[in-house]
SEDRENMAR-930124 format. One record per residue: residue in one letter; x, z, y of N, C-alpha, C, O, CB in turn. Coordinates in pm, whole numbers, plus 50000, padded with zeros to 5 digits. Glycine has a CB too. Layout:
! residues N
AXZYXZYXZYXZYXZY
...
! end
This chain:
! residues 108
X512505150449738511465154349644510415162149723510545171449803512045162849525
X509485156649684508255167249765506935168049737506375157949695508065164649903
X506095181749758505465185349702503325178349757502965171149850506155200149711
X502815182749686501775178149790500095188049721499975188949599501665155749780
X499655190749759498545197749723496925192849772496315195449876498895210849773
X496485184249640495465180349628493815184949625493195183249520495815176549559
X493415188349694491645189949738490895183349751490515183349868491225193749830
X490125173449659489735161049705488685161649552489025167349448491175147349737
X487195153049578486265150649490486015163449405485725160049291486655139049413
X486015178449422485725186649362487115191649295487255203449267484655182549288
X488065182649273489165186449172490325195149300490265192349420489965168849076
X491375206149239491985207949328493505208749181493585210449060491325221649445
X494135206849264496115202949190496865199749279496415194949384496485188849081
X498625202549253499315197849296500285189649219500445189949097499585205149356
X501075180449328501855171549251503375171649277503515172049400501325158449272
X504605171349215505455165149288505945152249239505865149249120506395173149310
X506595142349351506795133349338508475129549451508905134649555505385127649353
X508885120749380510135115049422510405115149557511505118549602510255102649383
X509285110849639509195111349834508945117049882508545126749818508655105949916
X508835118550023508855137850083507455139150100506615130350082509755143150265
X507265151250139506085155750167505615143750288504615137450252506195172350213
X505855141850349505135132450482504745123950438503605120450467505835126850595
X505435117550360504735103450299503575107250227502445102750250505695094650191
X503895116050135502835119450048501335124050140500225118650138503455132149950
X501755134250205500415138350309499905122950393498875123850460501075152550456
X500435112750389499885101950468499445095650361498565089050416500775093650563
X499375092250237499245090850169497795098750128496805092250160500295090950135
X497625106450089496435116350079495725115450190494515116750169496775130650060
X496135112950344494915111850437494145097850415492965094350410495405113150596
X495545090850405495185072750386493525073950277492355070650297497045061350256
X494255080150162492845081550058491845084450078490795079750035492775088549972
X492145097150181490825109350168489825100250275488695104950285491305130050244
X490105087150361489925078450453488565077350368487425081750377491045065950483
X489335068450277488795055850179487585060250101486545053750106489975050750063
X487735073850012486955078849969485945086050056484945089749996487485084249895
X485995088150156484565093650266484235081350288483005080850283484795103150429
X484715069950313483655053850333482855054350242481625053750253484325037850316
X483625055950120482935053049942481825061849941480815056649892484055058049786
X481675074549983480945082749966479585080750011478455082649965481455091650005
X480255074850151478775068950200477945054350155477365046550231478965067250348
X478045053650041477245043849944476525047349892476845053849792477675037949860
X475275045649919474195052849867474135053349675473665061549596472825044849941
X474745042149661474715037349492475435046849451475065052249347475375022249435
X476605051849515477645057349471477365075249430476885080049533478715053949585
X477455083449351476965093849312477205103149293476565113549312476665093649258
X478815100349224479405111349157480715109149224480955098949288479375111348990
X481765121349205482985119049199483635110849200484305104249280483295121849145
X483165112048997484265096548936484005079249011484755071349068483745093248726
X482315079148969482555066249105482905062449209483125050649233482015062149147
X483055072949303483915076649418485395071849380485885062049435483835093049449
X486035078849289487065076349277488055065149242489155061949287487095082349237
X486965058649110487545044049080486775035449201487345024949230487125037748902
X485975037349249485465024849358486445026149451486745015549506483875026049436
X487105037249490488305035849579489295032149549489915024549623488675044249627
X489815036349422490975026949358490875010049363491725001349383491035030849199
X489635009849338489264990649326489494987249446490134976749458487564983949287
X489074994649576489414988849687490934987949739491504978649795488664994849772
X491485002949696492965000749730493984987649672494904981049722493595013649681
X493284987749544494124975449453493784962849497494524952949495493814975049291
X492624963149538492064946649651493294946349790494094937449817489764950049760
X493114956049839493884955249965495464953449931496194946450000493604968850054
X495954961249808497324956149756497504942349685498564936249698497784965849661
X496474937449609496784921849554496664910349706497074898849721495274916849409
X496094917449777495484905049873497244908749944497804897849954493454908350003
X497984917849982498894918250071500074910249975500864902250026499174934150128
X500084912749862500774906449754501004893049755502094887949779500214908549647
X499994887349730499914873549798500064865949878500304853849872499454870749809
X499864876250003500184875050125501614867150130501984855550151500134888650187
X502334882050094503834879350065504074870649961505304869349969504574891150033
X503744864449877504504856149784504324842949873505314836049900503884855749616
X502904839149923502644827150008503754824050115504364813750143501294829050080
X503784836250164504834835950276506254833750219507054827650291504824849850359
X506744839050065508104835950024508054817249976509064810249979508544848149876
X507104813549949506704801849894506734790750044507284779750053505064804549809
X506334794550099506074782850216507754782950278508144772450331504594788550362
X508614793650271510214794250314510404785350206510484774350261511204810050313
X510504784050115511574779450008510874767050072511794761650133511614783849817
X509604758650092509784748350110510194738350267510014726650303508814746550049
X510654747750312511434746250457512364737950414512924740350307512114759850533
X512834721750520513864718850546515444724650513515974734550563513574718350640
X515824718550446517434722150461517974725250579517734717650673518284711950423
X518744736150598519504746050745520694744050697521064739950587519194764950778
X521494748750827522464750650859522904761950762522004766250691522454752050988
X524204767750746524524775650660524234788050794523434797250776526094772250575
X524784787050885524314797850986523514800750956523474809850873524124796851102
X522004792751020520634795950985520124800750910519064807050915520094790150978
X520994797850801520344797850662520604814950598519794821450532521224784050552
X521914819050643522074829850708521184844950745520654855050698522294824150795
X521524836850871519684843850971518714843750920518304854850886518964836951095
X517864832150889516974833650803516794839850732515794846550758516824828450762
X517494843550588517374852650475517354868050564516404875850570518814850250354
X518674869450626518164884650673517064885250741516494896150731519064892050759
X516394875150827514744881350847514024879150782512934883950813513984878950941
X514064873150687513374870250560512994885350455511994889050394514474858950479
X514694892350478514664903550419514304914850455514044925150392515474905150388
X514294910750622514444926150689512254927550696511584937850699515724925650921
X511784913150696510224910950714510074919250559509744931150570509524891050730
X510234915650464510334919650298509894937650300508954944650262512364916450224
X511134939350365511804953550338510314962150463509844973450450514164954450413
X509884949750590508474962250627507644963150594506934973050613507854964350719
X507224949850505506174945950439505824957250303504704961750280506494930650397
X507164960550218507324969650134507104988550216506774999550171508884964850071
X507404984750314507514999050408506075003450430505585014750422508294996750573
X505614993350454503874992650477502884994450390501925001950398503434981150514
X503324983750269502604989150138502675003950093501805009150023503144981850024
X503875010950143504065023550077503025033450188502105041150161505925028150066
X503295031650247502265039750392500885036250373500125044350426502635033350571
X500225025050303498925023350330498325026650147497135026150119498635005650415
! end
């Protein structure tokens, strides 16, 4: 469980949440990234547009990785019939690719 303390767009709070502090602080830099790009949009004005224009981008970069991964689960299933060995092997790198892909989404 861990804690994290928010300073960002004028607002200041803290949160806790289920994962430790590290994640969370990478997490908050990852943002605080995103939102200084946003900022520098001249269109862009306030806070709040700051804030959902960064959300829109984060959720672009998560549907597009999404896909990513389903394409990639989709093009396996239509692989040739294997060996039961293989077939095996396969799934665990299938799973162990899954499990960084999920590792990654959580970090970015």
């Amino acid at each position: 469980m861990g804690k994290l303390h928010i300073n960002l767009l004028g607002t200041s709070f803290t949160i806790q949440a289920s994962e430790d502090s590290e994640y969370l602080s990478k997490l908050l830099g990852y943002y605080e990234r995103i939102t200084k790009d946003v900022g520098r949009i001249d269109s862009v004005k306030t806070p709040l547009q700051v804030s959902i224009l960064s959300g829109i981008m984060l959720c672009d970069e998560l549907y597009k990785e999404k896909t990513k991964s389903a394409e990639l689960r989709k093009s396996n299933e239509q692989l040739p019939a294997k060996e039961p060995q293989e077939e095996r092997n396969d799934e665990e790198v299938k799973k162990r690719t899954l499990e960084m892909i999920d590792k990654i989404n959580k970090v970015l």
